[in-house]
Backbone bond lengths (Angstrom), bond angles and torsions (degrees), N, CA, C in turn:
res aa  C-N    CA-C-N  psi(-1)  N-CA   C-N-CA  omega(-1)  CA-C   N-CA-C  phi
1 X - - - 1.463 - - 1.521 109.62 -
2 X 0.844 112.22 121.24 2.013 134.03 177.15 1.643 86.39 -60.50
3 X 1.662 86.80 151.00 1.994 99.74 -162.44 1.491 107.45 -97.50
4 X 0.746 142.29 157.20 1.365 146.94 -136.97 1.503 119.43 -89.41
5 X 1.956 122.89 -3.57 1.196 128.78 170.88 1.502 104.25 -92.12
6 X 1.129 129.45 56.25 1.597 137.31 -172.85 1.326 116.84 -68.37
7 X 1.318 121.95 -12.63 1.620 107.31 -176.69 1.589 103.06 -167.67
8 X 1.592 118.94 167.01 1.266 138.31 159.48 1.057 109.35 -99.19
9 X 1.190 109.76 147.31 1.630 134.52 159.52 1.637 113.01 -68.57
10 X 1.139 104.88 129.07 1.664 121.29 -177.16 1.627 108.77 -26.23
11 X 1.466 110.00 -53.38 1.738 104.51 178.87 1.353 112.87 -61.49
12 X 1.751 110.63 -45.04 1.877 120.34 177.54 1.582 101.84 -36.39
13 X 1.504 119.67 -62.62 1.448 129.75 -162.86 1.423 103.35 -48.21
14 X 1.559 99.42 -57.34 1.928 109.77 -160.92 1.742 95.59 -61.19
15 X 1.161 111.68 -46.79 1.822 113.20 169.86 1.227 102.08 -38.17
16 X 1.563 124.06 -85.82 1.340 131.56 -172.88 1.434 124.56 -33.70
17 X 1.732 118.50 -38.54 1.186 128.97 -178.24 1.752 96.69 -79.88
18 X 1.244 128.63 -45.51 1.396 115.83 163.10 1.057 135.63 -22.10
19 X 1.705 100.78 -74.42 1.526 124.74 164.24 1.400 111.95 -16.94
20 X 1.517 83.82 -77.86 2.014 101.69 -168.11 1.245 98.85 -51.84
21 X 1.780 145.05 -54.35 0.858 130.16 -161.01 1.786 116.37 -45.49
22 X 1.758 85.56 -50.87 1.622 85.88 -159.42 1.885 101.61 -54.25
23 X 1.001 118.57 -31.65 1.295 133.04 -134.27 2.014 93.59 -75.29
24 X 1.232 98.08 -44.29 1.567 124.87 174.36 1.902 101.33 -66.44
25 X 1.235 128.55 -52.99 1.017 126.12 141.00 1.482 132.12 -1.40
26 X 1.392 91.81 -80.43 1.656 91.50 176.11 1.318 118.62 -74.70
27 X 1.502 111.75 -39.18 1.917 115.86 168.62 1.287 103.08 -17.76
28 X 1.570 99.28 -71.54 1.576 113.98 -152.26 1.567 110.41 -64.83
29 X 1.271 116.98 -14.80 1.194 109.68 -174.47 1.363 126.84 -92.58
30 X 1.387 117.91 -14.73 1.531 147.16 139.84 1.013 121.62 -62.65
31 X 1.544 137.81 53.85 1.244 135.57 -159.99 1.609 107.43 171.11
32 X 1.521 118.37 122.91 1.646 109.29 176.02 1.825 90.06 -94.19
33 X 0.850 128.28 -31.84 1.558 115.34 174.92 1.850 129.68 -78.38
34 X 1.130 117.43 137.95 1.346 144.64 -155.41 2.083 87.81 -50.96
35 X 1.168 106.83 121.93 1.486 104.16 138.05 1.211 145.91 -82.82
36 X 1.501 140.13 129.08 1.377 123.25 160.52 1.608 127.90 -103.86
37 X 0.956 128.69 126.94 1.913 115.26 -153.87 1.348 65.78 -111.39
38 X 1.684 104.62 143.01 1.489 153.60 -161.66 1.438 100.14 -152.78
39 X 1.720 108.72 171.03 0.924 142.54 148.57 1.769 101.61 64.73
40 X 1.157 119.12 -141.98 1.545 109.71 161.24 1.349 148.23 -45.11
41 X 1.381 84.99 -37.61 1.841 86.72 158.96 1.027 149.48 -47.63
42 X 2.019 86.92 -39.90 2.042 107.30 -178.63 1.270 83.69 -59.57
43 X 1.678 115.76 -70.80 1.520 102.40 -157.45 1.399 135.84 -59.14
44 X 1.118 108.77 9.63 1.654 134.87 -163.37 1.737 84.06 -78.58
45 X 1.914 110.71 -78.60 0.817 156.85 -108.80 2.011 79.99 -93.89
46 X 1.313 96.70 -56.38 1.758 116.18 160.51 1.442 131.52 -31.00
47 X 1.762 100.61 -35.42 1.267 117.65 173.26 1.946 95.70 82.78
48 X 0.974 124.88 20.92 1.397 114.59 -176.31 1.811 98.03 -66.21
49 X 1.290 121.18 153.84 1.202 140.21 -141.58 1.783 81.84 -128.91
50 X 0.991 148.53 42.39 1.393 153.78 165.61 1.301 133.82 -104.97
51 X 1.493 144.80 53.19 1.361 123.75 -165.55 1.140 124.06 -48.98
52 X 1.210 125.12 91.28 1.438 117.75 -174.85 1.244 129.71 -86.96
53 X 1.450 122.42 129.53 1.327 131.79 -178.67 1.720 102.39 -39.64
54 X 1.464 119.80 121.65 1.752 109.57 163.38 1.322 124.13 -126.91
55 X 1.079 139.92 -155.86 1.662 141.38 157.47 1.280 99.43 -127.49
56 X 1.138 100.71 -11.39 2.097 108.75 -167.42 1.471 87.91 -51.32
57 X 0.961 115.08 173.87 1.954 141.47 129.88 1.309 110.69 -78.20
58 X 1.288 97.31 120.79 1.724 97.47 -147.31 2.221 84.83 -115.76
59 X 1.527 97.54 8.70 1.456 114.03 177.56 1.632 115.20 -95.71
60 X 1.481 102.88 -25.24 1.273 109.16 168.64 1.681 117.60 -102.77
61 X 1.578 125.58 147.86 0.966 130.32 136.66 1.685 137.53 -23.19
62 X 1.528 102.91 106.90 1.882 77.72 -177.75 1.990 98.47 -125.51
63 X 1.371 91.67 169.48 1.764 104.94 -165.13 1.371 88.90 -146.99
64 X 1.542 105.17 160.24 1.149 127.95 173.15 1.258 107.93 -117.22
65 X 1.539 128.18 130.56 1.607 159.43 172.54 1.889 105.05 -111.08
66 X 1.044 89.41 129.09 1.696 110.05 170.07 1.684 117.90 -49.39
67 X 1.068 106.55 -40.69 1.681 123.86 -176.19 1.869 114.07 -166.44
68 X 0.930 100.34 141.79 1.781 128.80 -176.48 2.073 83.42 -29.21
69 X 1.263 118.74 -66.34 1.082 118.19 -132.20 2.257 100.15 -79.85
70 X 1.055 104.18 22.00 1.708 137.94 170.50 1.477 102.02 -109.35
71 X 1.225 137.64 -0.92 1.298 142.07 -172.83 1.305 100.03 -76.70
72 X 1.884 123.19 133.54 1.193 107.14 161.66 1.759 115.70 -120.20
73 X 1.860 117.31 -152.12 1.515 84.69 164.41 1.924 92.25 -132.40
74 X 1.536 107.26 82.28 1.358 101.52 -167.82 1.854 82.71 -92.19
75 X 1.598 106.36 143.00 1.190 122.29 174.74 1.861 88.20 -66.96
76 X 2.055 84.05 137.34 1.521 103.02 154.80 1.644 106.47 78.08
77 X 1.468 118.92 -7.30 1.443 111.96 165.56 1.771 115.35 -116.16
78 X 1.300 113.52 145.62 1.752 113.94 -166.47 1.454 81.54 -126.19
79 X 1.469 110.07 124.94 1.691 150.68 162.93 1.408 100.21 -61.24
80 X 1.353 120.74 139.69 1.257 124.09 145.03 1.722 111.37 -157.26
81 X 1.510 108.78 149.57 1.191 118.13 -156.21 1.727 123.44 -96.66
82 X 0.915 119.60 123.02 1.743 119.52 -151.05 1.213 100.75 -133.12
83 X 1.334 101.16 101.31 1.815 106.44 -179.77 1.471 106.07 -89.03
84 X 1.387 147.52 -11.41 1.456 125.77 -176.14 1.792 90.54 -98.41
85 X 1.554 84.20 -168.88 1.650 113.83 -149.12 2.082 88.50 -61.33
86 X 1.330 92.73 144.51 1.287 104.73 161.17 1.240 143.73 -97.16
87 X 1.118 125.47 113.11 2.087 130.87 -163.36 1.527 97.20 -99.72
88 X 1.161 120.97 125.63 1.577 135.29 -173.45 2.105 101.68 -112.11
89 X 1.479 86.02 117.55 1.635 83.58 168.35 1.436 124.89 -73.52
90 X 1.296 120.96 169.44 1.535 98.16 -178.58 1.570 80.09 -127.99
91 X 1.359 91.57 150.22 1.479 125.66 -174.27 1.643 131.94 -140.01
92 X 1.040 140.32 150.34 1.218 144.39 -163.78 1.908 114.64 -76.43
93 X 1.975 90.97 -37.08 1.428 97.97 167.39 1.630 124.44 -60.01
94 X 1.007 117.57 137.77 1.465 116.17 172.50 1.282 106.79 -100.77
95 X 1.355 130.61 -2.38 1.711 133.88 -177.52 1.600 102.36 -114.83
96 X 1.355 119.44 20.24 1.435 105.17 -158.26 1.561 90.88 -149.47
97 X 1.534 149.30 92.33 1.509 154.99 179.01 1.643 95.78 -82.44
98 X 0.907 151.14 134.90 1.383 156.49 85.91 1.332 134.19 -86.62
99 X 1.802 91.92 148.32 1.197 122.77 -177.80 2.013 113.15 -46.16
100 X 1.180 153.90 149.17 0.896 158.68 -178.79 1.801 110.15 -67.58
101 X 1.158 124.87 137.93 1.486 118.90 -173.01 1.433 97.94 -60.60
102 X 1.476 162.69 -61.88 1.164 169.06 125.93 1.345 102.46 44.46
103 X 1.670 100.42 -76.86 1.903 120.06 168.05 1.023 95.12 -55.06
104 X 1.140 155.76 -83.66 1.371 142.36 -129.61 1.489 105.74 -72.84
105 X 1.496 126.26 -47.05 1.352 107.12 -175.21 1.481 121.48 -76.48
106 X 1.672 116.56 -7.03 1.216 128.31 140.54 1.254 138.59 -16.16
107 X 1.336 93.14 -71.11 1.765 140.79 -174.65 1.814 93.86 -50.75
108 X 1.308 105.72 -59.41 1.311 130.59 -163.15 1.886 124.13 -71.42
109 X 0.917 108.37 -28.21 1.421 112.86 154.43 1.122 131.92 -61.15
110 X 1.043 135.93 16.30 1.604 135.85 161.66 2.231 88.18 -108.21
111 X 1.055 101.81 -12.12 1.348 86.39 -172.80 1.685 125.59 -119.09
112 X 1.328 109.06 8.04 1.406 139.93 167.46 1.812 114.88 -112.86
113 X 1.607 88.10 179.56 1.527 105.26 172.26 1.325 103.56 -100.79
114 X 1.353 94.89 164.69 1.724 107.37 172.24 1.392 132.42 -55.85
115 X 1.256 98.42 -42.32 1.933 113.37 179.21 1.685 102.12 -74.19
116 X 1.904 113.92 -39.37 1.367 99.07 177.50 1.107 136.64 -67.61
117 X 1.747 102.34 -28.07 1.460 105.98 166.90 1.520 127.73 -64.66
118 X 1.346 104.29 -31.90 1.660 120.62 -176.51 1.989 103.68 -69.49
119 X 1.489 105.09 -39.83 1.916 111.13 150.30 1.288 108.96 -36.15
120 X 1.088 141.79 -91.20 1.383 169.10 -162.65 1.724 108.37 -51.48
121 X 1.593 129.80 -38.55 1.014 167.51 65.05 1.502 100.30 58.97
122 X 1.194 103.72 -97.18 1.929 121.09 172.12 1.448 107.91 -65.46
123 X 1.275 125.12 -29.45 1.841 116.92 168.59 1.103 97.86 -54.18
124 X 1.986 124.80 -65.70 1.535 99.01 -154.24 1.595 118.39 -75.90
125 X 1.398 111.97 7.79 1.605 111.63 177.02 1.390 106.60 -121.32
126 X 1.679 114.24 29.58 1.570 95.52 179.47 1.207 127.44 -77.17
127 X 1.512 132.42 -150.65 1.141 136.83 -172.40 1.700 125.82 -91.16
128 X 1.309 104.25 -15.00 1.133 118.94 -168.07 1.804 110.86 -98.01
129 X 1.403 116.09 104.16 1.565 116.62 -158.58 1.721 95.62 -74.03
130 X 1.225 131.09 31.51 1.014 99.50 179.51 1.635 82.76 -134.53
131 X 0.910 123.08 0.18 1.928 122.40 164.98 1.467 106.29 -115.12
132 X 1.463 129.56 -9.48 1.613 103.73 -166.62 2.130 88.27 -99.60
133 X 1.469 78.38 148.13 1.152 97.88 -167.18 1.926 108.64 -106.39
134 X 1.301 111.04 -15.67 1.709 107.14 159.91 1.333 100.10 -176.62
135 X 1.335 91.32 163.53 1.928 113.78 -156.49 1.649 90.84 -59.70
136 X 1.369 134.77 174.64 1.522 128.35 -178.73 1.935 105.19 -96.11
137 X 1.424 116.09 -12.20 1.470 147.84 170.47 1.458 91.69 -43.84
138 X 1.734 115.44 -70.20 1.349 147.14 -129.40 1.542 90.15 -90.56
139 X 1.495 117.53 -64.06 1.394 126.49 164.07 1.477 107.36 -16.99
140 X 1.322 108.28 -85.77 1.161 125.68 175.28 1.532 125.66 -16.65
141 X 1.689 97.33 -66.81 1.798 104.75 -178.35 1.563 96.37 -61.30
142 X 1.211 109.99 -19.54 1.923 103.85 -177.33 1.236 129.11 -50.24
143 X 1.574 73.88 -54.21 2.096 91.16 -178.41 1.457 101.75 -80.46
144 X 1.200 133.30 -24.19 1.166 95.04 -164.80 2.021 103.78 -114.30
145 X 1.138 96.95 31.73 1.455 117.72 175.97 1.363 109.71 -101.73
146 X 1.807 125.79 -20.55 1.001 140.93 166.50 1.922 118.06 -61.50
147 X 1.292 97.16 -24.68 1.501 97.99 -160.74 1.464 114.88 55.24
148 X 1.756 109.99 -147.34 1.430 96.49 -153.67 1.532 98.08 -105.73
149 X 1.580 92.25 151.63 1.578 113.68 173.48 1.460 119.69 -153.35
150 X 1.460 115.58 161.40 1.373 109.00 -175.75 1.419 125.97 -56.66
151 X 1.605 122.75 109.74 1.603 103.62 -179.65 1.693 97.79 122.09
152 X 1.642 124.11 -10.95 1.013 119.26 -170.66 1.603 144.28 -58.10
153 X 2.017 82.51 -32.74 1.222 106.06 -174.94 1.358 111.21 -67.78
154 X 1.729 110.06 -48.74 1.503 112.63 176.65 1.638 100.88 -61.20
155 X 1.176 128.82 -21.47 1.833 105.53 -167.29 1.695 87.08 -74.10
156 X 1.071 122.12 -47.54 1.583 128.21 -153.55 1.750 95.78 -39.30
157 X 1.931 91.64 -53.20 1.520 108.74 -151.48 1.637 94.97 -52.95
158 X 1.301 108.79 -58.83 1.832 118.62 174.52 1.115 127.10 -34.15
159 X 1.288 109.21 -33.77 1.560 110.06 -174.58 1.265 92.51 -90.71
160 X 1.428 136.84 -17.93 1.918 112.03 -167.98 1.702 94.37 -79.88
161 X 1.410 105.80 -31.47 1.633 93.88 167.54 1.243 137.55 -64.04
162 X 1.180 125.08 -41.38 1.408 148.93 176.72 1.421 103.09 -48.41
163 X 1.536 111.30 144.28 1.868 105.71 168.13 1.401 87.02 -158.17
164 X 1.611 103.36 156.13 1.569 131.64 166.11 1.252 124.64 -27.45
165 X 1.602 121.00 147.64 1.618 101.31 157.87 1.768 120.48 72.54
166 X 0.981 114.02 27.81 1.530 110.74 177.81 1.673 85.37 -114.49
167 X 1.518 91.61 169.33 1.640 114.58 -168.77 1.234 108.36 -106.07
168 X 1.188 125.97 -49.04 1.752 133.85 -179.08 1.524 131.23 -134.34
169 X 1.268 122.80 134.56 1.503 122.55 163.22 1.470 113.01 -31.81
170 X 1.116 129.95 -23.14 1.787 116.56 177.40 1.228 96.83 -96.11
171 X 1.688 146.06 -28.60 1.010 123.80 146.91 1.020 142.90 -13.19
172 X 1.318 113.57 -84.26 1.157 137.33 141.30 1.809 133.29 1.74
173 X 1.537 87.70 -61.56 1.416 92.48 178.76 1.448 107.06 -87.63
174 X 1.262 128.19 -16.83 1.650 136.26 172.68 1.205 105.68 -58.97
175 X 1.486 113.71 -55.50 1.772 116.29 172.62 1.730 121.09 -44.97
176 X 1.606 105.29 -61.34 1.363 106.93 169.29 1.521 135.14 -59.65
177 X 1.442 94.36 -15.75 1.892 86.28 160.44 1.123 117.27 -102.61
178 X 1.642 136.36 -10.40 1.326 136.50 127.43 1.673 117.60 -18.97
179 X 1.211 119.66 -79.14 1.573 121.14 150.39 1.135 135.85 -11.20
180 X 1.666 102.13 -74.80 1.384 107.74 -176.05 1.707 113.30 -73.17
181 X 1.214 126.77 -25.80 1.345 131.39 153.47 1.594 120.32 -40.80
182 X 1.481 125.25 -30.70 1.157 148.88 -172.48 1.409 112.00 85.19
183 X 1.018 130.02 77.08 1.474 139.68 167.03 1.667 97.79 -110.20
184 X 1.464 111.49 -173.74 0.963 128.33 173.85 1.751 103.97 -104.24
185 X 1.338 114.90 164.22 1.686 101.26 -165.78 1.657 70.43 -106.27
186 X 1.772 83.10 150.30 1.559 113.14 -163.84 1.811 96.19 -95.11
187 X 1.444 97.61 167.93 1.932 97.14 -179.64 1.394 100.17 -74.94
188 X 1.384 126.50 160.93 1.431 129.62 168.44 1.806 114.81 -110.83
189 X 1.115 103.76 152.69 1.394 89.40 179.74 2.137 128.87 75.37
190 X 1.629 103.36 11.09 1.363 94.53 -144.49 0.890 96.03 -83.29
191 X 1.495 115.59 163.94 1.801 130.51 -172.20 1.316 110.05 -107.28
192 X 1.167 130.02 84.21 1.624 138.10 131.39 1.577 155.89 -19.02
193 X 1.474 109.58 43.32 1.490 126.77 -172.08 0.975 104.33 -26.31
194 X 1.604 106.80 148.28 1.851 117.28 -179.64 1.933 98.36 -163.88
195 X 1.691 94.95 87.24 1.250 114.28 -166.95 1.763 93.73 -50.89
196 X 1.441 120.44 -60.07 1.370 108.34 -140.36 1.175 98.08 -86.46
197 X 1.673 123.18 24.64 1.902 109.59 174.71 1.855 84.69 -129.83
198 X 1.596 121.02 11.25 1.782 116.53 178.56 1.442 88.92 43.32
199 X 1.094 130.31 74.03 1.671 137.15 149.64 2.012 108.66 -136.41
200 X 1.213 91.95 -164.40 1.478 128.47 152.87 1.177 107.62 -179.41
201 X 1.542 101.96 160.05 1.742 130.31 -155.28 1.723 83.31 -135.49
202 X 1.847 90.02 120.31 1.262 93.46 172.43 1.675 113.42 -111.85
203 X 1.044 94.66 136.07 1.877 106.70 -166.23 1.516 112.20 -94.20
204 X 1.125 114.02 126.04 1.477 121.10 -167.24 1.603 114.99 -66.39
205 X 1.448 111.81 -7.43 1.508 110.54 175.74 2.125 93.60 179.11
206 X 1.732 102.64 131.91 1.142 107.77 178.82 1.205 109.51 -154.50
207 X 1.552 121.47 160.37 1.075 128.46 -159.03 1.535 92.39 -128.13
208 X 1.687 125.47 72.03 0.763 123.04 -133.10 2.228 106.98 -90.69
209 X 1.382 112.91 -4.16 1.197 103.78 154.81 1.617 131.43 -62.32
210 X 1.240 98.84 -36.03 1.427 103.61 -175.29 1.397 114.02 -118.61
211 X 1.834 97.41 32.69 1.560 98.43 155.09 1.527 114.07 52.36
212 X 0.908 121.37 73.43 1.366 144.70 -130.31 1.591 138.06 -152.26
213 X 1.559 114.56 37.34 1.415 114.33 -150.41 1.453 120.88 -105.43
214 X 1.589 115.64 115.92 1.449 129.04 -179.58 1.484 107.67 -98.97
215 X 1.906 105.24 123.94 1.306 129.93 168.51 1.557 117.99 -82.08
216 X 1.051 135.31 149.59 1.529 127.90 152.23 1.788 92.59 -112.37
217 X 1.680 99.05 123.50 1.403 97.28 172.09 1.782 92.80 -90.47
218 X 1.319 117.65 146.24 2.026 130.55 178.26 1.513 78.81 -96.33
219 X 1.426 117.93 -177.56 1.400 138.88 134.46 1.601 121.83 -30.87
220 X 1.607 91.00 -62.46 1.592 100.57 -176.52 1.957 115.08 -63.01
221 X 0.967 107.47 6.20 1.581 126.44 153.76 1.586 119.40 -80.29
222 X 1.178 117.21 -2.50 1.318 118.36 171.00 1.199 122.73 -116.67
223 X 1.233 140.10 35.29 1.330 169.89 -114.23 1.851 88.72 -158.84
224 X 1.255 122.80 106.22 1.635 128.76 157.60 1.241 106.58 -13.38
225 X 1.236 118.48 -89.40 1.827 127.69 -156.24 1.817 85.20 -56.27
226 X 0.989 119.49 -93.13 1.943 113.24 -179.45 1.305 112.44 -8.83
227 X 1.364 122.77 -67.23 1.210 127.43 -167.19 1.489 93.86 -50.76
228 X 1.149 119.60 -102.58 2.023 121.49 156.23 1.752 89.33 22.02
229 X 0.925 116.90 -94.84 1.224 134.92 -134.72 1.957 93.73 -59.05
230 X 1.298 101.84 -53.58 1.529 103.79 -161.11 1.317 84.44 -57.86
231 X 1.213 132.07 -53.33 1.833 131.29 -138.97 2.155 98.51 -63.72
232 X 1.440 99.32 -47.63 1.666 102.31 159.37 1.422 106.37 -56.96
233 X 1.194 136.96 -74.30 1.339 111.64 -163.06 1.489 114.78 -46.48
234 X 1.380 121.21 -37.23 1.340 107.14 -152.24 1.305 104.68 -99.08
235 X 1.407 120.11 -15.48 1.632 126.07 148.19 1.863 115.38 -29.97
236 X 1.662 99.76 -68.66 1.220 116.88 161.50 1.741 129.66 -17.35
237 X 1.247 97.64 -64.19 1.628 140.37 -179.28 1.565 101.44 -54.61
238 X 1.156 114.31 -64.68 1.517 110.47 151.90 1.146 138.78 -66.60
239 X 0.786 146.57 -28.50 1.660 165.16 138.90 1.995 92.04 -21.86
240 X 1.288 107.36 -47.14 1.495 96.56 -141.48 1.670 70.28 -99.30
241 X 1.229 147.51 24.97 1.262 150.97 142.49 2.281 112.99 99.27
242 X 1.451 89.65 27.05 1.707 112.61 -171.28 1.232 90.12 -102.82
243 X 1.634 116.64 125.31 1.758 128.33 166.57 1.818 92.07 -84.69
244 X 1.232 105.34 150.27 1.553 143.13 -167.11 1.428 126.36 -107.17
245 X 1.387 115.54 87.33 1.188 100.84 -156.30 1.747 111.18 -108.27
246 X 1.384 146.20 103.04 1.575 119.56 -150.97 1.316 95.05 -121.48
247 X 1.459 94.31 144.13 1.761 98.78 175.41 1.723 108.40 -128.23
248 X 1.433 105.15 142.20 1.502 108.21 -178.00 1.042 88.50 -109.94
249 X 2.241 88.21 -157.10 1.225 110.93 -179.45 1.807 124.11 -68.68
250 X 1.609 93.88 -24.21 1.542 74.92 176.29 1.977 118.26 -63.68
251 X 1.474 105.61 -43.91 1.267 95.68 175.67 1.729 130.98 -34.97
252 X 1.333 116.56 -28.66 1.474 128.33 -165.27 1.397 103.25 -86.82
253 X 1.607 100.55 -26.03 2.247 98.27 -175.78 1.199 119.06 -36.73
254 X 2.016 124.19 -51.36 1.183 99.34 167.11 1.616 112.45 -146.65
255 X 1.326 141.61 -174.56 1.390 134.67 -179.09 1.480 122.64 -59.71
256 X 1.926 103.18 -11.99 1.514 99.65 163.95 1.254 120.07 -69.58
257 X 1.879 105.39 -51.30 1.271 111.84 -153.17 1.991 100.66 -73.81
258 X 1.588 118.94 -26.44 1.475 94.93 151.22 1.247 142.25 -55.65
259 X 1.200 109.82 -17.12 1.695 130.47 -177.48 1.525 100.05 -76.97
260 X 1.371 112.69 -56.36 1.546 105.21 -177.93 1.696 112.93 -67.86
261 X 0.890 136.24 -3.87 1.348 158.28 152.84 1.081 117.64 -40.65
262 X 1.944 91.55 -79.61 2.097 99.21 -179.57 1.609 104.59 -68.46
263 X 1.661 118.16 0.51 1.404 91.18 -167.49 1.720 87.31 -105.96
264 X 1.230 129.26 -21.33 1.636 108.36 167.11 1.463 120.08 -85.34
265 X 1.590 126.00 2.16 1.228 117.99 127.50 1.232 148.47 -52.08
266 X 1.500 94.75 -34.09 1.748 111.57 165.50 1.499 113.66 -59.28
267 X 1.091 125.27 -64.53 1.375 138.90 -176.76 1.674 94.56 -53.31
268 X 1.183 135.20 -87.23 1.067 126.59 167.24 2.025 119.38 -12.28
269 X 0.803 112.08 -68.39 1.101 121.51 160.62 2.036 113.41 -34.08
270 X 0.918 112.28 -52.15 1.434 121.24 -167.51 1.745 103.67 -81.25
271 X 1.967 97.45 -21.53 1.352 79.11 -165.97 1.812 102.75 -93.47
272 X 1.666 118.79 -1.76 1.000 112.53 163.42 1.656 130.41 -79.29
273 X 1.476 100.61 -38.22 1.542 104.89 161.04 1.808 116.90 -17.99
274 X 1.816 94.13 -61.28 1.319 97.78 -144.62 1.869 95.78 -89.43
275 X 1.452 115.76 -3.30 1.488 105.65 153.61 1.298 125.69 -85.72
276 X 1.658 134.63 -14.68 1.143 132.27 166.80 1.900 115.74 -74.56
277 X 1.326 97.76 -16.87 1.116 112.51 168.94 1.550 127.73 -70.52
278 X 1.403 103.50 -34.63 1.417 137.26 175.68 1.219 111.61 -74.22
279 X 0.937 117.37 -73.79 1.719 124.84 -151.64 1.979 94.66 -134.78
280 X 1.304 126.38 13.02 1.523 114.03 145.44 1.693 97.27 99.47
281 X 1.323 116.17 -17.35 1.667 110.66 -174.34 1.627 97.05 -167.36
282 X 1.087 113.27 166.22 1.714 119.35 -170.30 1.504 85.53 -77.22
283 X 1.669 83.88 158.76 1.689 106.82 165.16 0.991 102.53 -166.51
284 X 1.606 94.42 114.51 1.685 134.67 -175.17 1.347 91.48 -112.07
């Protein structure tokens, strides 16, 4: 289980991608030879919204070089050597080359965990078209268009977990201890018709036979008008005959209290089974 500082907040990221920019900035400008920022950096640089577990030096700059003998000794940047094909992001900097987020979380599996990468994973295919950076399809043909490299097996394993369309790193990690509990992984994102208000309410995670809907309340859920807002939807949500299930921050404090979570999801779960079993459809 991935440790419990899992992500930045949208402004944290755009900071962070600042940071890194400038920081790559000056690298490059101390240097007659070409940089390529890899590994954490790209995604730094990307603004991905992921704290990801690393071993890196996450204090230094790192780039990718073709072979050892491209190695230099510029203070504050760490080399590493990347023999398959190279994907170049395009960027606004003209002093600043990086590797494509794709490569980089590539790059990065020999140097993470499984669940963090599978975090990192659902950023670049999330839901939000103005941060996801490729379809999870596309991901896919990526890695495995790469053939083999160090770290592969764990990326493979990450990606069969990982899916499209999620909204947040605590998402994310809510799903995977759903999983690792042994559930089935729930839909993300699902859309919920509600003829007599001409809407749908889309639910951040559902188990959608048995009517079945899991919230992650953020902070930014505690905001008046939101608050308002969720308490109608999820009024709604029942109404339209869907049990409600919401998990905050206390749930995330530690790997129990997610555990006690997936396991009153479980029960929940068991107790719809055994009304579709009953009477042909849940009844909540």
């Amino acid at each position: 289980m991935v440790g419990t500082n899992t992500f930045f907040t949208l402004d944290e990221a755009m900071g962070v991608a600042r940071t890194t920019q400038a920081a790559c900035r000056k690298a490059a400008a101390r240097t007659k030879r070409p940089l390529v920022f890899s590994h954490i950096t790209a995604l730094r640089l990307a603004g991905m919204t992921v704290a990801l577990e690393t071993s890196l030096d996450t204090n230094q700059l790192h780039v990718t070089i073709p072979s050892a003998k491209h190695k230099s000794r510029l203070a504050g940047v760490q080399h590493h050597v990347w023999r398959q094909e190279m994907s170049y992001a395009a960027g606004p900097d003209e002093l600043v080359t990086a590797v494509t987020p794709q490569q980089a979380i590539c790059q990065m599996a020999q140097f993470t965990s499984r669940d963090s990468l599978t975090m990192a994973m659902d950023w670049l295919t999330c839901h939000n078209p103005e941060l996801r950076q490729c379809t999870h399809s596309e991901l896919g043909d990526y890695i495995a268009g790469l053939g083999r490299f160090t770290g592969v097996a764990r990326c493979r394993d990450a990606f069969r977990r990982s899916v499209e369309d999620t909204d947040s790193p605590q998402e994310t990690r809510l799903r995977l201890a759903l999983v690792d509990f042994g559930l089935r992984t729930p839909a993300v994102n699902h859309a919920v018709a509600d003829i007599e208000e001409d809407t749908e309410w889309l639910v951040d995670m559902a188990y959608v036979e048995e009517r079945i809907a899991i919230e992650y309340d953020g902070e930014y859920h505690y905001d008046k008008s939101r608050w308002r807002s969720d308490l109608h939807k999820r009024n709604r949500l029942q109404h339209l005959g869907w049990k409600v299930l919401v998990a905050t921050k206390q749930d995330f404090a530690s790997d129990g209290t997610l555990e006690d979570f997936a396991m009153m999801t479980a029960r929940t779960l068991g107790q719809g089974r055994r009304s579709i079993l009953t009477y042909g459809h849940t009844s909540w």
